[in-house]
C-alpha positions as CSV (number, residue, x, y, z in Angstrom):
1,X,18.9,263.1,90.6
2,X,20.8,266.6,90.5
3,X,19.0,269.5,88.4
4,X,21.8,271.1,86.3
5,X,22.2,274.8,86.9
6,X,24.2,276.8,84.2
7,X,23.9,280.6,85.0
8,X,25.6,283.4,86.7
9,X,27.0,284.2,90.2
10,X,26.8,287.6,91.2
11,X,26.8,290.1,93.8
12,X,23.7,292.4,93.6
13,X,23.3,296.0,94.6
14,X,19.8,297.4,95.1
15,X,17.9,300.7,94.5
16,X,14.5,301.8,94.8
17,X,13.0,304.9,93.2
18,X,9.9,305.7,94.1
19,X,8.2,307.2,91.0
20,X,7.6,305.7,87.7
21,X,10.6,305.2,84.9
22,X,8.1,305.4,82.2
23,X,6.8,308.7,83.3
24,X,10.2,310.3,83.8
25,X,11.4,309.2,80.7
26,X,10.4,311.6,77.9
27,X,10.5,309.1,74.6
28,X,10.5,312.1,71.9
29,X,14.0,312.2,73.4
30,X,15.6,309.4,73.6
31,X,18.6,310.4,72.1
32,X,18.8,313.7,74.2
33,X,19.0,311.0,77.0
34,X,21.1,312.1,79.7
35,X,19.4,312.2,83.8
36,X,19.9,310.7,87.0
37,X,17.0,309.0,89.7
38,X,17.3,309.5,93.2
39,X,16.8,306.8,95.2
40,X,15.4,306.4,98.3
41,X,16.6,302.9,99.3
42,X,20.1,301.2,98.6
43,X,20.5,297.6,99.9
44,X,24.0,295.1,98.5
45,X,22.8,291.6,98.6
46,X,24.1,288.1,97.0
47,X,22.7,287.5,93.8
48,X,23.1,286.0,90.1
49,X,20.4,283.8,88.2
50,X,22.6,280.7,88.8
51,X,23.2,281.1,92.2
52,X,19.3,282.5,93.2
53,X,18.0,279.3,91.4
54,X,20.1,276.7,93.1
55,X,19.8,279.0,96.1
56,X,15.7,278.1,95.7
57,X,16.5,274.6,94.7
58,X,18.2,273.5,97.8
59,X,15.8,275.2,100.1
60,X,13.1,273.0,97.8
61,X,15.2,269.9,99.3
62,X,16.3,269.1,95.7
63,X,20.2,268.6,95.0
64,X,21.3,271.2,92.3
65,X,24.4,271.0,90.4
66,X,25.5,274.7,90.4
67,X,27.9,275.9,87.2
68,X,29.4,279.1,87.3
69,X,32.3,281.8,87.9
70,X,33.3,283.7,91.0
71,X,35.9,286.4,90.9
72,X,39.3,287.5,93.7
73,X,36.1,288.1,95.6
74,X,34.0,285.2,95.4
75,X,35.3,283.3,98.5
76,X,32.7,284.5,100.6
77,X,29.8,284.1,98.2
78,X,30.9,280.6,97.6
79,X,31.3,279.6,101.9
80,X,28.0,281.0,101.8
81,X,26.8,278.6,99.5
82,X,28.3,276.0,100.7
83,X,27.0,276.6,104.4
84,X,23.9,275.7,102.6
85,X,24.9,272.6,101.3
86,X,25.2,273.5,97.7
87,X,28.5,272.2,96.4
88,X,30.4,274.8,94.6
89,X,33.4,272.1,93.0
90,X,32.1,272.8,90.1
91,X,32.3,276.9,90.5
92,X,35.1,278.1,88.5
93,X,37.1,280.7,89.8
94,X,39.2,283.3,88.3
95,X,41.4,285.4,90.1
96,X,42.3,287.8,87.9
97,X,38.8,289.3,87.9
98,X,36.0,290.4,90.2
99,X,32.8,288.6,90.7
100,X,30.0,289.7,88.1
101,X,27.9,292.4,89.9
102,X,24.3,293.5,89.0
103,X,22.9,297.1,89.4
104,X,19.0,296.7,89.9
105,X,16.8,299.6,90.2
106,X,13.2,299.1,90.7
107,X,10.6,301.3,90.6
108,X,7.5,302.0,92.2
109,X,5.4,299.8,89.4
110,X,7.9,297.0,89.8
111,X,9.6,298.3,86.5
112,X,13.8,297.7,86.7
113,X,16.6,298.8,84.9
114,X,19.9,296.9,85.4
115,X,23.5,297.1,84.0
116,X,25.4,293.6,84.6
117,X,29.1,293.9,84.5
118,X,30.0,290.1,83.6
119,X,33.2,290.2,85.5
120,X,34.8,286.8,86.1
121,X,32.2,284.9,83.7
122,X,33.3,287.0,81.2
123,X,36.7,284.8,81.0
124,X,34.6,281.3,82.6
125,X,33.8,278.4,80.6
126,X,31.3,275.6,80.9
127,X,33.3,272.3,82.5
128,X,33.1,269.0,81.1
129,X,30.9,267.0,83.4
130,X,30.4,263.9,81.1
131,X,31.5,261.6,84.7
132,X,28.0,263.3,86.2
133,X,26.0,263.1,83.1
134,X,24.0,260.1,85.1
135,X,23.6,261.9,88.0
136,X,21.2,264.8,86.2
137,X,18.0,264.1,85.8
138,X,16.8,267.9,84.1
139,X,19.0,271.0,83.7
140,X,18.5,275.0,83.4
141,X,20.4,277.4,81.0
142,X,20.0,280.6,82.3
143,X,21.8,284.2,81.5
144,X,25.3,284.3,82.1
145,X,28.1,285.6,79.5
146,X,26.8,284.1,76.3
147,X,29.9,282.4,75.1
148,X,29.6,279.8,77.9
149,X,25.5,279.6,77.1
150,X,26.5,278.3,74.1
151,X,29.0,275.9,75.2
152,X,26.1,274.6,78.0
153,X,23.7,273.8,75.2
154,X,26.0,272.1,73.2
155,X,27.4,269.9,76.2
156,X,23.3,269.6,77.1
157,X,22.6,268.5,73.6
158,X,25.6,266.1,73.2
159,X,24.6,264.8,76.4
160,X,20.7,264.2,75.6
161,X,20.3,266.4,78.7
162,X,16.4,267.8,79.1
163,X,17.0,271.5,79.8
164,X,15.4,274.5,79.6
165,X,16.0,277.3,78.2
166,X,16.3,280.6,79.9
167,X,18.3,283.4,77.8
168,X,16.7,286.3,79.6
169,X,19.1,289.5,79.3
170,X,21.5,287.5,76.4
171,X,18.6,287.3,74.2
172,X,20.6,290.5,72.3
173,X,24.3,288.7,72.9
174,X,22.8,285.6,71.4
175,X,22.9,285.1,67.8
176,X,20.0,284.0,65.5
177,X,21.5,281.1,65.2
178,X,22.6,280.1,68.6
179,X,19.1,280.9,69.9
180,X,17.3,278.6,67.7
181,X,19.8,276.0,68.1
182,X,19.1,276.4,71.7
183,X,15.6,276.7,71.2
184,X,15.4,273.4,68.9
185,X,16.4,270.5,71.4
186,X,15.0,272.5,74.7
187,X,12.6,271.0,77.3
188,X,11.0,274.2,77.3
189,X,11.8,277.7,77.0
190,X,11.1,280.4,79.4
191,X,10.9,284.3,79.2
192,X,9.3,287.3,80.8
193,X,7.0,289.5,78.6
194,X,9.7,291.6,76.8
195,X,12.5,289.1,76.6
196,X,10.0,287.3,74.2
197,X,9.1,289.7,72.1
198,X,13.1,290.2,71.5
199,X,13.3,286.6,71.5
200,X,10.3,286.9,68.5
201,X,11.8,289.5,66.8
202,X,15.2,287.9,66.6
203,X,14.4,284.3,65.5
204,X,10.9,285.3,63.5
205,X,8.9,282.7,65.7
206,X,5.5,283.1,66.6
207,X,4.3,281.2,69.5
208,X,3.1,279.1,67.1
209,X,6.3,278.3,65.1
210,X,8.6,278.3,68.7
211,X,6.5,275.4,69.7
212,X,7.3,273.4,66.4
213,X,10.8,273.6,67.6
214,X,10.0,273.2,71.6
215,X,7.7,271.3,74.2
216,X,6.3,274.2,75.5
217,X,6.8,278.2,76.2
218,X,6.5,280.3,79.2
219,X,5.7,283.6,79.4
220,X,5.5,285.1,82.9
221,X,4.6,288.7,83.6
222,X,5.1,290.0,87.2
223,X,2.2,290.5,88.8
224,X,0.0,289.4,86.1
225,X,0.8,286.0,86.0
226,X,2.0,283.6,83.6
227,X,1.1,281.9,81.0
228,X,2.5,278.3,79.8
229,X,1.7,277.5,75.5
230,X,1.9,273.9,74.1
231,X,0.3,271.8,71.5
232,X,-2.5,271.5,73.5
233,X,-3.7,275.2,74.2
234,X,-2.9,277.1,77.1
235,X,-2.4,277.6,80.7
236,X,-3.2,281.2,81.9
237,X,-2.4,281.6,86.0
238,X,-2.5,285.0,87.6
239,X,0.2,285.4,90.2
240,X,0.6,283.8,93.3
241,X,-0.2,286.5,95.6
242,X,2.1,287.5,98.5
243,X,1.2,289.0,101.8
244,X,3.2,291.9,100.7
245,X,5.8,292.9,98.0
246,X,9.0,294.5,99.1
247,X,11.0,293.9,95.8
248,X,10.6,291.7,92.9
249,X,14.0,291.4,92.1
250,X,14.7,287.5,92.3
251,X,11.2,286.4,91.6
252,X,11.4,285.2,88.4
253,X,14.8,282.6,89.6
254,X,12.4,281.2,92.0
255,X,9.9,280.6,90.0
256,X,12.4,278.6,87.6
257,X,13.2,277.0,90.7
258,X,9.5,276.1,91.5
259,X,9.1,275.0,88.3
260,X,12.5,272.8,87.5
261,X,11.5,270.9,90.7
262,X,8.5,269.9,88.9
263,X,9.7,268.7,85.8
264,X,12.7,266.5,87.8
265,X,9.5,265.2,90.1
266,X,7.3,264.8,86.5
267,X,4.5,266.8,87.3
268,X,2.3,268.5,85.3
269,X,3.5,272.0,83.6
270,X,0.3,273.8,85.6
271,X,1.6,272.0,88.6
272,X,4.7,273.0,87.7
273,X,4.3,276.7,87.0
274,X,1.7,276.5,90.5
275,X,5.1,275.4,92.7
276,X,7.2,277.9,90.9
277,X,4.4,280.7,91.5
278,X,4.0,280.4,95.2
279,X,8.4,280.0,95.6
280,X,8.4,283.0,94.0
281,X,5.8,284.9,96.2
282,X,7.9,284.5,99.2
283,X,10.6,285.8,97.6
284,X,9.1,289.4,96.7
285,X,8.5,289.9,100.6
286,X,11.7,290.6,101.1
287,X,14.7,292.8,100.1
288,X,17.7,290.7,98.2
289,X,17.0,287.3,96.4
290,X,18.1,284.6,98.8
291,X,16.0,283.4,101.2
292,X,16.7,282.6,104.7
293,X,14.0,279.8,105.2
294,X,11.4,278.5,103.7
295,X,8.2,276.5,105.1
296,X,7.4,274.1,102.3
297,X,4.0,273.5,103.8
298,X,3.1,276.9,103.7
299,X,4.6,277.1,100.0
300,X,2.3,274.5,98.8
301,X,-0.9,275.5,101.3
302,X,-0.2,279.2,99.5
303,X,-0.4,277.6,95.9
304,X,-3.5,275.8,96.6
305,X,-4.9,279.0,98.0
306,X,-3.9,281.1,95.0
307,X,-5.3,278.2,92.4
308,X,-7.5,276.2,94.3
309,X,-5.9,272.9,94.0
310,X,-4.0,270.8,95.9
311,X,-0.3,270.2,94.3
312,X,1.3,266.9,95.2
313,X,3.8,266.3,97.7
314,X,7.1,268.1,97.0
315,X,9.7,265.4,95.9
């Protein structure tokens, strides 16, 4: 079965800063704002949360159904894709814009900032793909221009499509009311640290009153781990540790990866958030969010390392 992946395609430009943003920022004046970080690395890499995550998919030997929009300059991103074997027919392309582009700037505690310019996806739109609705087992809404979010869910609803949910940096484009719609028929929702505490503040949930709504909530936070809440309690993992960290940019798409190959394969959600742990490990080893390669022994001999347990054999 495919795994739906609804998100954006972008290119990705790099910076590192080695001090701290919280430090250098002085909050008494915030609105005094006005400075500029020197960087002492700069690196331009393929990137977008759609792309990364069917990226991690594929090299996970699972089939993912990649949905999104490349600009006038997306023909290269999209023969790279394809050299992979992930089919891009379903890749809109509009030629009167330029391919989204991310600014990432990390810094030396693994805190980023990032300005997105939307580009193409700004003028995209989610495809009807009712003729591969039997083909999809599971599905992932992840950040990309917020109009088409919308349209995803409601397709994924219409559809009785298991997805989860993944607003990251839209939480703010999102409405109330299109996030708790989203939130309401989800698989599962996912969310680093701060993107749920915007996602609490703008739908009033507590973890409590989200999991009337969904299955189950993630929470992941870096290096700390992750933590997974459903009716029955909760999961608390610490990270899957890498060998060492280069830049954690990407991280979290693989671990959506990790985890969406799960849930297509049934497991478990600690098996699940173990696969996506250890996918994302090997990502932070390296500069830019696409892989080359990856040893899918040593991705599961890694998890079992981390959590001292065996996960099954990858589907």
């Amino acid at each position: 079965m495919k795994i739906l992946v609804s998100g954006s395609i972008a290119y990705d430009l790099l910076l590192q800063y080695d001090g701290s943003f919280p430090e250098a920022i002085d909050p008494a004046h915030l609105d005094e704002l006005s400075m500029a970080f020197v960087t002492s690395r700069f690196a331009r890499h393929h990137g977008g949360t759609g792309a990364n995550i069917a990226w991690n998919l594929k090299l996970l030997n699972q089939d993912p159904l990649l949905v999104g929009t490349v600009g006038n300059d997306g023909g290269a991103y999209t023969a790279l894709l394809e050299e992979k074997g992930i089919a891009t027919n379903r890749v809109e392309v509009q030629r009167a814009h330029v391919t989204a582009t991310a600014i990432v700037a990390t810094d030396s505690g693994e805190h980023q900032i990032t300005f997105f310019h939307p580009g193409a996806d700004a003028a995209g739109s989610f495809p009807d793909l009712s003729e591969e609705r039997d083909d999809v087992g599971v599905g992932i809404i992840s950040p990309r221009d917020a109009r088409v979010m919308v349209q995803a869910v409601a397709w994924c609803q219409q559809y009785a499509v298991p997805y989860l949910f993944d607003p990251g940096q839209q939480v703010m484009a999102l409405s109330e009311e299109e996030l708790v719609r989203a939130i309401d028929k989800s698989a599962g929702v996912i969310a680093n640290a701060y993107e749920w505490s915007l996602i609490s503040k703008r739908t009033s949930f507590s973890i409590e009153q989200l999991l009337e709504h969904a299955p189950f909530l993630i929470i992941t936070q870096a290096e700390d781990g992750f933590t997974i809440y459903n009716s029955k309690g909760q999961i608390v993992l610490p990270a899957c540790k890498p060998e060492k960290v280069m830049n954690p940019t990407g991280a979290g798409d693989a671990f959506r990866a990790g985890f969406l190959t799960g849930m297509s394969a049934k497991w478990g959600l600690k098996q699940c958030g173990m696969l996506g742990a250890s996918v994302a490990s090997f990502v932070v080893e390296q500069e830019g969010t696409l892989l080359d390669k990856l040893d899918l022994n040593d991705v599961l001999s890694r998890a079992e390392t981390a959590y001292g347990e065996a996960l099954p054999a990858l589907p």
